[in-house]
N, CA, C and O atoms as a GROMACS GRO file, in nm:
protein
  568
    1UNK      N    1  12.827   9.923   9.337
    1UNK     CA    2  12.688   9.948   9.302
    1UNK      C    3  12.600   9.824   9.312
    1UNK      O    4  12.491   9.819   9.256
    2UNK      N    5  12.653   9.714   9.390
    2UNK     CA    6  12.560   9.580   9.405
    2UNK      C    7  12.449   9.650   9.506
    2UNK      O    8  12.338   9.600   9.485
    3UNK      N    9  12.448   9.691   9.549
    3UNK     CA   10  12.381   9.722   9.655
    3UNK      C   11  12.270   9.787   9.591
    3UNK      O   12  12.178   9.803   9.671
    4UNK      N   13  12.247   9.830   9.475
    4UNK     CA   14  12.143   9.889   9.436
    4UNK      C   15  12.044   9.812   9.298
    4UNK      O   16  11.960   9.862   9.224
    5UNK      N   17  12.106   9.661   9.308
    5UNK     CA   18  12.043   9.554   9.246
    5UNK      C   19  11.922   9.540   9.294
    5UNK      O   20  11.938   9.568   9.412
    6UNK      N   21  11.798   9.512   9.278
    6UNK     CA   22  11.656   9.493   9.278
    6UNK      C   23  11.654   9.337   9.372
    6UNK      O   24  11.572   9.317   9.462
    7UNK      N   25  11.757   9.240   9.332
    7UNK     CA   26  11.728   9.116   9.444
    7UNK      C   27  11.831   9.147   9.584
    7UNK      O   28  11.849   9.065   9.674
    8UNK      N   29  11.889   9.277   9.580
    8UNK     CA   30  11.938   9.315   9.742
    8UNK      C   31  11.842   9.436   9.799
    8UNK      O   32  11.855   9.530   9.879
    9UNK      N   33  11.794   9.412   9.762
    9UNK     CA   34  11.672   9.575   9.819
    9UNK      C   35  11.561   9.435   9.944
    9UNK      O   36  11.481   9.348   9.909
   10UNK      N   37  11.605   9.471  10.071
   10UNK     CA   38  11.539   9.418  10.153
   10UNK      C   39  11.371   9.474  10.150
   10UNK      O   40  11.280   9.401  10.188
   11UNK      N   41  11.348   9.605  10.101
   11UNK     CA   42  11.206   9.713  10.095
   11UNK      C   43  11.131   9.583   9.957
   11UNK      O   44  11.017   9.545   9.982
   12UNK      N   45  11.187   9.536   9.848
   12UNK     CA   46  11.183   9.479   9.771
   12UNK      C   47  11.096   9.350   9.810
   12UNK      O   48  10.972   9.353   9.814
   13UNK      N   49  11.146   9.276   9.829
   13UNK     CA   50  11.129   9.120   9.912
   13UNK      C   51  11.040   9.191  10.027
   13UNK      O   52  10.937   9.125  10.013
   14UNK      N   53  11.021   9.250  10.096
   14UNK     CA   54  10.865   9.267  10.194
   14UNK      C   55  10.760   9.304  10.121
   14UNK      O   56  10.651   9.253  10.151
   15UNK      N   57  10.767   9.390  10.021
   15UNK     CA   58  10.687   9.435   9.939
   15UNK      C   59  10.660   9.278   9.836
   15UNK      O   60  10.554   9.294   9.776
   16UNK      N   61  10.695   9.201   9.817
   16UNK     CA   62  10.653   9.125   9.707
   16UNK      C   63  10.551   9.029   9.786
   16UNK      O   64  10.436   8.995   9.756
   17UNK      N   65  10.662   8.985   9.939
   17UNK     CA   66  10.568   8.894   9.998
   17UNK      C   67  10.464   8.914  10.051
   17UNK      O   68  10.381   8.824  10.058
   18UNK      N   69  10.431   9.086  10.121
   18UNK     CA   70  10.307   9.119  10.101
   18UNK      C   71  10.201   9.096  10.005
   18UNK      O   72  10.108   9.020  10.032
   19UNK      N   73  10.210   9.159   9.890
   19UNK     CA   74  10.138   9.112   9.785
   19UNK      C   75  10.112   8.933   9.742
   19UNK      O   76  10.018   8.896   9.671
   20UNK      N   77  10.204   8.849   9.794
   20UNK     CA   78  10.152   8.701   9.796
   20UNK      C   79  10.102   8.645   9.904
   20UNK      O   80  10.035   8.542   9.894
   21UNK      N   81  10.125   8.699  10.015
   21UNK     CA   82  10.048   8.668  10.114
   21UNK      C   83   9.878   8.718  10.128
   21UNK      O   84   9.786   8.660  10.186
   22UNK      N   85   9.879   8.843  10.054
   22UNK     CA   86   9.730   8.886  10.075
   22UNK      C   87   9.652   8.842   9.947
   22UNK      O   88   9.532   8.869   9.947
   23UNK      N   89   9.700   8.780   9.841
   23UNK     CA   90   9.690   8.703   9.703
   23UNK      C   91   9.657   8.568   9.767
   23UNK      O   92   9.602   8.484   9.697
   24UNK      N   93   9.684   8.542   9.888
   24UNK     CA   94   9.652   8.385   9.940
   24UNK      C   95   9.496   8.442  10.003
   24UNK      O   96   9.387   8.443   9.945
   25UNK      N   97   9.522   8.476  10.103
   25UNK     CA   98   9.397   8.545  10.177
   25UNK      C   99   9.262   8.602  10.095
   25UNK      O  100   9.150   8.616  10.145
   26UNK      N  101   9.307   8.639   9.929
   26UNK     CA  102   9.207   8.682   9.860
   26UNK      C  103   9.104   8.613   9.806
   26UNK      O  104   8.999   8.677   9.809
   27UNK      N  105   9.096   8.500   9.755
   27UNK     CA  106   8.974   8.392   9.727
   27UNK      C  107   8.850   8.407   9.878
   27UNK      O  108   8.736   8.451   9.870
   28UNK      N  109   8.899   8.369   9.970
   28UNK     CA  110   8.848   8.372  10.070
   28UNK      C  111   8.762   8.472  10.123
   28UNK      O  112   8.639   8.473  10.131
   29UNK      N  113   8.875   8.588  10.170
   29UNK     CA  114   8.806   8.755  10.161
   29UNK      C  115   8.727   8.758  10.086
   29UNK      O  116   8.617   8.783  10.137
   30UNK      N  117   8.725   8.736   9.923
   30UNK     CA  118   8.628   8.766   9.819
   30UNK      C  119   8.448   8.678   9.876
   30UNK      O  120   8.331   8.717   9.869
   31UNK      N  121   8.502   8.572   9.921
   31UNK     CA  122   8.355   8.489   9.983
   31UNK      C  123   8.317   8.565  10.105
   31UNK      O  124   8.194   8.569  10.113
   32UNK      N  125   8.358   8.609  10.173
   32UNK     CA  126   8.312   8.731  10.253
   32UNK      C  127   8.228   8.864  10.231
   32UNK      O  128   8.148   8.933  10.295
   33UNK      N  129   8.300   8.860  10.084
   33UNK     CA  130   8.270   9.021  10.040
   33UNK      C  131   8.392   9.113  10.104
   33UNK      O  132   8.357   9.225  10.142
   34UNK      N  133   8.481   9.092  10.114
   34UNK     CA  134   8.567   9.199  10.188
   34UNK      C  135   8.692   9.205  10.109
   34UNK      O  136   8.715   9.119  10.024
   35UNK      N  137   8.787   9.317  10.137
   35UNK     CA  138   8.893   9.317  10.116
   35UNK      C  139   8.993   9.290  10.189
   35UNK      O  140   8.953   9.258  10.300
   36UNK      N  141   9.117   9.288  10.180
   36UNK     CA  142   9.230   9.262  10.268
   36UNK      C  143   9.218   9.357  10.386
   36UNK      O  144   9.216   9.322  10.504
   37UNK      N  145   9.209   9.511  10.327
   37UNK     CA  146   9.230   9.643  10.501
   37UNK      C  147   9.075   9.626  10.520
   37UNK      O  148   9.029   9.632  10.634
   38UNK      N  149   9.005   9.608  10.428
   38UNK     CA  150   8.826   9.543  10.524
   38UNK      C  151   8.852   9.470  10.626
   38UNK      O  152   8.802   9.501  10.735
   39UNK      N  153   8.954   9.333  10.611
   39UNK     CA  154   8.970   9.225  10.714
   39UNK      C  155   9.042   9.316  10.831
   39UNK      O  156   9.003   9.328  10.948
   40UNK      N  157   9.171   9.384  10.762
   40UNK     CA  158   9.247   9.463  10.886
   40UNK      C  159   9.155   9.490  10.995
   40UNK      O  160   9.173   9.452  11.110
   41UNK      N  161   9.052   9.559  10.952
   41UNK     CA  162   8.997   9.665  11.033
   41UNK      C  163   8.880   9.596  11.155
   41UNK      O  164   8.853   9.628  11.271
   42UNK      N  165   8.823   9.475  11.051
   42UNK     CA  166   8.727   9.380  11.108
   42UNK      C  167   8.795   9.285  11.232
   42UNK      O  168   8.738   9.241  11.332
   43UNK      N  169   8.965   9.266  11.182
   43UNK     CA  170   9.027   9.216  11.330
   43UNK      C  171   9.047   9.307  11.477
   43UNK      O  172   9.038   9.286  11.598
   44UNK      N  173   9.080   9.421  11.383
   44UNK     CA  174   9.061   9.506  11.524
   44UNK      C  175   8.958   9.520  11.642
   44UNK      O  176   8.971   9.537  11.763
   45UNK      N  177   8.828   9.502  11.538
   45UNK     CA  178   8.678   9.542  11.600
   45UNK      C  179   8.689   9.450  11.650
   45UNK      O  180   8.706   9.476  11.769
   46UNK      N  181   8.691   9.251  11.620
   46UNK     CA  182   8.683   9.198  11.666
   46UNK      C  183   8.713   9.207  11.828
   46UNK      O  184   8.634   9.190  11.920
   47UNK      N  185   8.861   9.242  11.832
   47UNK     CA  186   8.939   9.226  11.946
   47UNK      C  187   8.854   9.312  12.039
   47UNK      O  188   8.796   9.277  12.142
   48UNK      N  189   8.861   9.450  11.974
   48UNK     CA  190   8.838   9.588  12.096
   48UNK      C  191   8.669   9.648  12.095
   48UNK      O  192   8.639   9.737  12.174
   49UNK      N  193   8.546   9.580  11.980
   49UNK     CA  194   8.419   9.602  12.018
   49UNK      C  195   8.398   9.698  11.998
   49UNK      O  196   8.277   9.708  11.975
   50UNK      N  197   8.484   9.854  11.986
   50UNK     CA  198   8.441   9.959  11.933
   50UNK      C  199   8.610  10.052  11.962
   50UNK      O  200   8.693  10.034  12.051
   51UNK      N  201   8.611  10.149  11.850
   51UNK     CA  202   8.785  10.206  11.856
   51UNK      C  203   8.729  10.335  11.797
   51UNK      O  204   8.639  10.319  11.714
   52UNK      N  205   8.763  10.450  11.822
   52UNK     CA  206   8.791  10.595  11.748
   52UNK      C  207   8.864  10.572  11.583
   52UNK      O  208   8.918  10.468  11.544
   53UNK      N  209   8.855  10.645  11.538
   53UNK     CA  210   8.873  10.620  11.378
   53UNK      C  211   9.059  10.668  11.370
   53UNK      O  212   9.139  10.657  11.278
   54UNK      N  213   9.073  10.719  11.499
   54UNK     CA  214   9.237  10.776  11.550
   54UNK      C  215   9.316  10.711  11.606
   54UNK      O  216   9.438  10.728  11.612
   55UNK      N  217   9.225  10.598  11.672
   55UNK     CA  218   9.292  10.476  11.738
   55UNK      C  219   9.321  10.331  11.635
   55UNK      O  220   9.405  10.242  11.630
   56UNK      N  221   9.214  10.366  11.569
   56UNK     CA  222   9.204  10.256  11.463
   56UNK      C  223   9.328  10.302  11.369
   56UNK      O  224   9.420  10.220  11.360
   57UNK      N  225   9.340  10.413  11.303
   57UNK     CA  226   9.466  10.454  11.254
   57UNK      C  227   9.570  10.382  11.261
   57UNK      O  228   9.615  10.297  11.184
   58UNK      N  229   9.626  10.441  11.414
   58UNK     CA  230   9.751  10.425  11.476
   58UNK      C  231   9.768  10.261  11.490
   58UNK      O  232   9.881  10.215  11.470
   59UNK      N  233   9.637  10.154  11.530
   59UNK     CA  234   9.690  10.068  11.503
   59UNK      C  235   9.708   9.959  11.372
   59UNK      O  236   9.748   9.843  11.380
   60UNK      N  237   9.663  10.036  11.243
   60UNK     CA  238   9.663   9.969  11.126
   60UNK      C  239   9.786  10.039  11.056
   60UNK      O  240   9.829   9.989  10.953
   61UNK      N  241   9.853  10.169  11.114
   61UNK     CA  242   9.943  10.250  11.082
   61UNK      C  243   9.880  10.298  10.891
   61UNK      O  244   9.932  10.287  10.781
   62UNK      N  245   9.766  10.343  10.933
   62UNK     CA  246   9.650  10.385  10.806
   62UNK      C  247   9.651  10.527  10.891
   62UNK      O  248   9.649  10.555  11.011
   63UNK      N  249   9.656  10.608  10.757
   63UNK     CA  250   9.610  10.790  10.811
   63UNK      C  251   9.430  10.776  10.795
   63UNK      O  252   9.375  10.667  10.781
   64UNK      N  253   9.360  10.901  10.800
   64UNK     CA  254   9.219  10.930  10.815
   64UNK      C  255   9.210  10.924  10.632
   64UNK      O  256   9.126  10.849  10.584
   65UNK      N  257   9.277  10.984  10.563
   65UNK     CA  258   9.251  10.993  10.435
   65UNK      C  259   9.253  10.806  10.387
   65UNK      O  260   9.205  10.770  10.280
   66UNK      N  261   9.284  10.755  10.436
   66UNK     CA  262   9.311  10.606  10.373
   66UNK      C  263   9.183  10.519  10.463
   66UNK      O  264   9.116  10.427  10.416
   67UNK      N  265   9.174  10.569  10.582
   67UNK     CA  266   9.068  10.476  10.664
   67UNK      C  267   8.931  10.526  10.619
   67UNK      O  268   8.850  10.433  10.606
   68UNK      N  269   8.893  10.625  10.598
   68UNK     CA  270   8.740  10.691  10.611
   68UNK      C  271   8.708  10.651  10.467
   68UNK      O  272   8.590  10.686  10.473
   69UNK      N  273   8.724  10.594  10.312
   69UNK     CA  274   8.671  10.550  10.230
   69UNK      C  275   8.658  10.415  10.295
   69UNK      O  276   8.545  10.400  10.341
   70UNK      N  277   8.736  10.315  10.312
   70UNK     CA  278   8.704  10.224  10.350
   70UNK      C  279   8.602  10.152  10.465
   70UNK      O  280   8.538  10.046  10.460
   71UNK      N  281   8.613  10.243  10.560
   71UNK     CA  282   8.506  10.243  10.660
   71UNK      C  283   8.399  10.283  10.619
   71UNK      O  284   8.300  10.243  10.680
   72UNK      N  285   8.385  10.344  10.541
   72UNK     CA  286   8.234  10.420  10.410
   72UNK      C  287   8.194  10.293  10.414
   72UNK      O  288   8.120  10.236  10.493
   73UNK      N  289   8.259  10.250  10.307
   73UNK     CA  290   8.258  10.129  10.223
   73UNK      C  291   8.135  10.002  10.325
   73UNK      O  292   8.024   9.961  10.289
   74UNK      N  293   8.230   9.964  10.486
   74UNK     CA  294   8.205   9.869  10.502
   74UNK      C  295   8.041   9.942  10.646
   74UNK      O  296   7.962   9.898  10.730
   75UNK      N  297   8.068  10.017  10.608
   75UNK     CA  298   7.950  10.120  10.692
   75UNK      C  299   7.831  10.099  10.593
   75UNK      O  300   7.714  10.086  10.628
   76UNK      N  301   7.879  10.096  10.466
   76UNK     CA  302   7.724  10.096  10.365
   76UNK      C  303   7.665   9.942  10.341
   76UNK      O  304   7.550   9.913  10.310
   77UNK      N  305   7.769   9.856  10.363
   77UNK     CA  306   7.765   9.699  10.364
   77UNK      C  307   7.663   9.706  10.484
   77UNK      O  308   7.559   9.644  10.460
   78UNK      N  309   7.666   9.749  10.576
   78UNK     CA  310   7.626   9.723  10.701
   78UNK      C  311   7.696   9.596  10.797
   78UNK      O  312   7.637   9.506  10.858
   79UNK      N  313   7.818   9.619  10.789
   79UNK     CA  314   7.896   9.511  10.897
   79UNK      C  315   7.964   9.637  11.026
   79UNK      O  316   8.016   9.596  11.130
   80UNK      N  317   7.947   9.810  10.988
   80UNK     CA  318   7.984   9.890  11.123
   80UNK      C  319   7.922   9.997  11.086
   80UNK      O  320   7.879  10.027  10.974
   81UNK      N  321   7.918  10.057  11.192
   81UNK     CA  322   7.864  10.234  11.235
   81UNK      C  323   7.978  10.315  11.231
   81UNK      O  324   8.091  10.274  11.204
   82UNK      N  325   7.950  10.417  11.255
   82UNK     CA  326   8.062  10.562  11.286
   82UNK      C  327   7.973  10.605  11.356
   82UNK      O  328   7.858  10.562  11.352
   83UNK      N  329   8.014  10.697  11.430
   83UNK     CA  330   7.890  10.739  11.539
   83UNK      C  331   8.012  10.854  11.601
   83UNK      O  332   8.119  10.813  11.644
   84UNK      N  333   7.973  11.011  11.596
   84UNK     CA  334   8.011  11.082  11.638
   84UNK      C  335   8.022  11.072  11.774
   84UNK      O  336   7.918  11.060  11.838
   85UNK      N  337   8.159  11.073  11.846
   85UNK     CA  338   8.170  11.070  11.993
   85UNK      C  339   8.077  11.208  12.067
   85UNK      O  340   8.055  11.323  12.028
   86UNK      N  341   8.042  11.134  12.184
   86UNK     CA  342   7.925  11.208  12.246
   86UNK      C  343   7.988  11.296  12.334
   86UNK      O  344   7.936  11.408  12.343
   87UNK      N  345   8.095  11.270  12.407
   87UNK     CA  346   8.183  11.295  12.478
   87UNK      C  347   8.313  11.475  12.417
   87UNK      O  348   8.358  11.575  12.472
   88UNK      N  349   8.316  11.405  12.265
   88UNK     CA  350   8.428  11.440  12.216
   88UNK      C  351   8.372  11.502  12.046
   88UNK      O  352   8.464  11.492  11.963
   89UNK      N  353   8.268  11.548  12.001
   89UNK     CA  354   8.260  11.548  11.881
   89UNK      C  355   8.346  11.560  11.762
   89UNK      O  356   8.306  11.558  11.645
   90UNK      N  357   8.494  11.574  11.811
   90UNK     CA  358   8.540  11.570  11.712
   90UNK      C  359   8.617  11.413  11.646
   90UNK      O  360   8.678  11.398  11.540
   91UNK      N  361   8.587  11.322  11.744
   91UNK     CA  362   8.599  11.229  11.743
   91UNK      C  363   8.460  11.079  11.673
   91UNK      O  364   8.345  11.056  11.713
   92UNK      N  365   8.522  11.026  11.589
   92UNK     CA  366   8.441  10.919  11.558
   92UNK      C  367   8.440  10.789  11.560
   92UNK      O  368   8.512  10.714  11.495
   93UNK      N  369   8.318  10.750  11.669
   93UNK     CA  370   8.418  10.588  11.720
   93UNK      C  371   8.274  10.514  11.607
   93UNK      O  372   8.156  10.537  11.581
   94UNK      N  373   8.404  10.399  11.564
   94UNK     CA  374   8.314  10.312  11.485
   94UNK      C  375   8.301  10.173  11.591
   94UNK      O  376   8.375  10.133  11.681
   95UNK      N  377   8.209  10.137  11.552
   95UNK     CA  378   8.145  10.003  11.648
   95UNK      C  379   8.109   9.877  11.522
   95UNK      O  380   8.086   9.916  11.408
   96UNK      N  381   8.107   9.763  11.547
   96UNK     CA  382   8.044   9.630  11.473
   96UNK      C  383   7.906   9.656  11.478
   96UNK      O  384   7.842   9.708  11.570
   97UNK      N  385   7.862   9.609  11.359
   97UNK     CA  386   7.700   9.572  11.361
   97UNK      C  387   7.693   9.425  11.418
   97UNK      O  388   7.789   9.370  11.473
   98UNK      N  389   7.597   9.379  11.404
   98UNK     CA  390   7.559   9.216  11.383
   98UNK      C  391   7.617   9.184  11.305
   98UNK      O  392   7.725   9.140  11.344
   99UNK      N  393   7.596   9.180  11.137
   99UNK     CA  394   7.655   9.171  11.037
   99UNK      C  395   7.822   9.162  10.991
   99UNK      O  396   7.881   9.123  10.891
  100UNK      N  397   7.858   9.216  11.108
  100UNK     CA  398   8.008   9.259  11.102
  100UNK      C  399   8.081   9.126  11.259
  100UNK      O  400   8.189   9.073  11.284
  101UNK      N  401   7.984   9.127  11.302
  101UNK     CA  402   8.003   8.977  11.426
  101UNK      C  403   7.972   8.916  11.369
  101UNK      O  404   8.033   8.815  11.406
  102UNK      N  405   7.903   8.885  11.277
  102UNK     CA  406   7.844   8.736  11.204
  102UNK      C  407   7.994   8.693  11.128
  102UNK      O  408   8.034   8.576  11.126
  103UNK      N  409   8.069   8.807  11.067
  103UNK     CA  410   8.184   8.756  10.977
  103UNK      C  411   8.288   8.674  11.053
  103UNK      O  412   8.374   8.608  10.994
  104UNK      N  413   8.278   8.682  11.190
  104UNK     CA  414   8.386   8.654  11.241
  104UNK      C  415   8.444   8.478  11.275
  104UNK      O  416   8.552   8.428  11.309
  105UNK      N  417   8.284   8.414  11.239
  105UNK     CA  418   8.282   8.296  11.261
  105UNK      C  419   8.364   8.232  11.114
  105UNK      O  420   8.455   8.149  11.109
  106UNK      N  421   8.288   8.310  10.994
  106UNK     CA  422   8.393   8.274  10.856
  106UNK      C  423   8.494   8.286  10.902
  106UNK      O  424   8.545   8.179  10.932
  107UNK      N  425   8.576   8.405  10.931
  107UNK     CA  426   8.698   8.461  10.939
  107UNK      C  427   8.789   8.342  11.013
  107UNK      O  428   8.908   8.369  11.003
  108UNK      N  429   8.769   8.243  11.069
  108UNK     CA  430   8.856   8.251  11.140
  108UNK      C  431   8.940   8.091  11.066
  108UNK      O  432   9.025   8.029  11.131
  109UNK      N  433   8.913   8.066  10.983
  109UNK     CA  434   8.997   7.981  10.913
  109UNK      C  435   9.036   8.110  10.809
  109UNK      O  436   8.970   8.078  10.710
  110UNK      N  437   9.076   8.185  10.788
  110UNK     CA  438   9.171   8.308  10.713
  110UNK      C  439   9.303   8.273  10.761
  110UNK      O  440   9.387   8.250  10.674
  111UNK      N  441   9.332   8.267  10.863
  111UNK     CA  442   9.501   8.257  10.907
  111UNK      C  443   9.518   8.087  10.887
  111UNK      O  444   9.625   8.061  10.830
  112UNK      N  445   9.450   7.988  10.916
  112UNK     CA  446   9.510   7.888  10.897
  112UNK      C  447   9.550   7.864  10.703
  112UNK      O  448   9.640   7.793  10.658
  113UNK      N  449   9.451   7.950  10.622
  113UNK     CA  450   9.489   7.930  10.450
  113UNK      C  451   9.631   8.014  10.448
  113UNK      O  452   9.685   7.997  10.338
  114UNK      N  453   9.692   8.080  10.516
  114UNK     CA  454   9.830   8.112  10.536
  114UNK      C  455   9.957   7.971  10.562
  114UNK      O  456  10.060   7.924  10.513
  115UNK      N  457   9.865   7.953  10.670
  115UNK     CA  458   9.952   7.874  10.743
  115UNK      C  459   9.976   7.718  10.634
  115UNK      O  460  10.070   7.638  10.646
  116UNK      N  461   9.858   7.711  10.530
  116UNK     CA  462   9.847   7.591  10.494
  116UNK      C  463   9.989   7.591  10.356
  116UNK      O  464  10.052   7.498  10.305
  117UNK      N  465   9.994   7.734  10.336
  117UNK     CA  466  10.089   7.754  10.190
  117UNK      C  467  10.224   7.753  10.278
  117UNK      O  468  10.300   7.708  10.192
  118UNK      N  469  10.302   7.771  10.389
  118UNK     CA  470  10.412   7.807  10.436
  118UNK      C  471  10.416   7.683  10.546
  118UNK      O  472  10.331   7.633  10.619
  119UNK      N  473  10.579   7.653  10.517
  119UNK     CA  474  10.591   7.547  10.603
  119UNK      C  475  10.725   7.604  10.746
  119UNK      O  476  10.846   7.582  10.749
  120UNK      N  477  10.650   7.670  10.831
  120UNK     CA  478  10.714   7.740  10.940
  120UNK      C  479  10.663   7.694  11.020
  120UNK      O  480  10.541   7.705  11.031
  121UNK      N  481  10.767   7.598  11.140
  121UNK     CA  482  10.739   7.562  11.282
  121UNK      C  483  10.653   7.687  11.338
  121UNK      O  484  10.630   7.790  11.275
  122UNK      N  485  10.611   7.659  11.467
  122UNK     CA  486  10.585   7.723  11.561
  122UNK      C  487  10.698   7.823  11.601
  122UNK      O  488  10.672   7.942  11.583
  123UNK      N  489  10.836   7.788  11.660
  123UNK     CA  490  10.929   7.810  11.674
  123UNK      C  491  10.997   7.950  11.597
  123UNK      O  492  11.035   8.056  11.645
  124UNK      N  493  10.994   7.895  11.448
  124UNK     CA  494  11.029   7.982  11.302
  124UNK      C  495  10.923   8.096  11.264
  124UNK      O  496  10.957   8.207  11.223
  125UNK      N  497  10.814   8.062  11.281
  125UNK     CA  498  10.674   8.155  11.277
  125UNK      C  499  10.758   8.272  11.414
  125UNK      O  500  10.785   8.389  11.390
  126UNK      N  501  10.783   8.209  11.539
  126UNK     CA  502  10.774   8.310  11.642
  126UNK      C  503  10.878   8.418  11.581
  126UNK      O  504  10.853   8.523  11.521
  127UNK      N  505  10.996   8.363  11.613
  127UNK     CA  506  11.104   8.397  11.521
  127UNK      C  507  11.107   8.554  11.422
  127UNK      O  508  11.157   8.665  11.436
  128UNK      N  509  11.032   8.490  11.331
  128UNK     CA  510  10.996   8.550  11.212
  128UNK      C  511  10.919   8.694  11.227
  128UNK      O  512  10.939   8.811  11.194
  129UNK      N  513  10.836   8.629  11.284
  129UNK     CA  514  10.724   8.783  11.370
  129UNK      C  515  10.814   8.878  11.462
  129UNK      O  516  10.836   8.997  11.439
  130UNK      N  517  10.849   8.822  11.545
  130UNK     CA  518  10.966   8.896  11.632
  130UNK      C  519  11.070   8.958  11.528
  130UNK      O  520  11.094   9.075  11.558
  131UNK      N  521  11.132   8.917  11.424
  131UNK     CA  522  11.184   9.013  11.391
  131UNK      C  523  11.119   9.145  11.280
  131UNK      O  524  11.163   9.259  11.268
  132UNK      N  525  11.021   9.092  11.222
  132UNK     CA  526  10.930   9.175  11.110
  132UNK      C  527  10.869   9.282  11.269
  132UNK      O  528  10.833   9.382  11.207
  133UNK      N  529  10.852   9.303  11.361
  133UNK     CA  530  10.762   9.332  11.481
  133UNK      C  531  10.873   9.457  11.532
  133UNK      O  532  10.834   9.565  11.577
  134UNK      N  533  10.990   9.426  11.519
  134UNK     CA  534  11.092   9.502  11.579
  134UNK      C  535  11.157   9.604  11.448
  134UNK      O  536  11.209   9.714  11.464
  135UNK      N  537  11.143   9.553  11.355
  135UNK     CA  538  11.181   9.653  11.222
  135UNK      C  539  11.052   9.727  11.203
  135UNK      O  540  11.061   9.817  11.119
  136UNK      N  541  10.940   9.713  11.255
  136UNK     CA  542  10.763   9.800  11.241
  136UNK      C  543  10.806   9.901  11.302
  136UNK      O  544  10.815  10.015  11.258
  137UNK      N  545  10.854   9.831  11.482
  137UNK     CA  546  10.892   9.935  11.609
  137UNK      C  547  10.983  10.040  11.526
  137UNK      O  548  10.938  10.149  11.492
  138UNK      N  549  11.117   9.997  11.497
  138UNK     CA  550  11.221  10.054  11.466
  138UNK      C  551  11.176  10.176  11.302
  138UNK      O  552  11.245  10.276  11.281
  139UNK      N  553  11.115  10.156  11.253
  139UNK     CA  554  11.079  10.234  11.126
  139UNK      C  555  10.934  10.311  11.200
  139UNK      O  556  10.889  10.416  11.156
  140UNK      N  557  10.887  10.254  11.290
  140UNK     CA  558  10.787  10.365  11.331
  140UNK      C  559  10.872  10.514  11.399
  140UNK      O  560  10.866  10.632  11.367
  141UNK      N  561  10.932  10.456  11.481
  141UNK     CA  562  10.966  10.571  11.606
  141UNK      C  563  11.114  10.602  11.538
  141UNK      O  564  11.191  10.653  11.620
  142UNK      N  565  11.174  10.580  11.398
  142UNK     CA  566  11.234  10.648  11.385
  142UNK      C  567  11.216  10.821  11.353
  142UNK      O  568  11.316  10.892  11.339
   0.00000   0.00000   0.00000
């Protein structure tokens, strides 16, 4: 019955370091005004400029019931839109405002206040991701 000790539960230890990793990220976020899946969502836009609220999902692995308060949220801030697809009405692609490009210049010392608490090579960082990246794969498509 070791195996069902609380310091061998691998679900355990991801779950904690989540919560201290986004506990680092939070002072910061808070000077933003944002939250942690606020930031999620604001990296995405960054990257892709405008995503369906189905695409955005799939890549935050967030359902519609978990994304559409939050996108409220940062829709009433005025940092994005929703905008019924014209194409597709049943579809809703959200886009950046100004307001929501303006964050991005803050944002981008967010990953180095990570980097400043953890002492992981380049090397160990890759490492590390590669395997957290392949247990995502492996628990998605199971």
């Amino acid at each position: 019955m070791d195996e069902l000790q609380l310091d061998h539960q691998l679900c355990f230890k991801l779950y904690a370091l989540s919560r201290k990793v986004i506990a680092v990220y939070r002072p910061i976020l808070e000077a933003l005004d944002i939250t942690y899946p606020q930031y999620l969502v604001l990296l995405v836009l960054w990257e892709v400029k405008s995503i369906t609220v189905k695409e955005l999902g799939v890549r935050l692995y967030l359902d519609s019931g978990t994304l559409t308060p939050l996108l409220k949220r940062l829709e009433q801030k005025g940092i994005l839109s929703r905008q019924r697809d014209i194409e597709d009405e049943r579809s809703v692609v959200i886009t950046l405002k100004p307001a929501g490009r303006s964050l991005l210049q803050d944002a981008k010392k967010i990953p180095e206040a990570l980097g400043n608490c953890i002492s992981l090579g380049q090397s160990e960082y890759q490492q590390l991701k590669g395997r957290v990246d392949k247990l995502l794969t492996q628990l998605t498509t199971a």
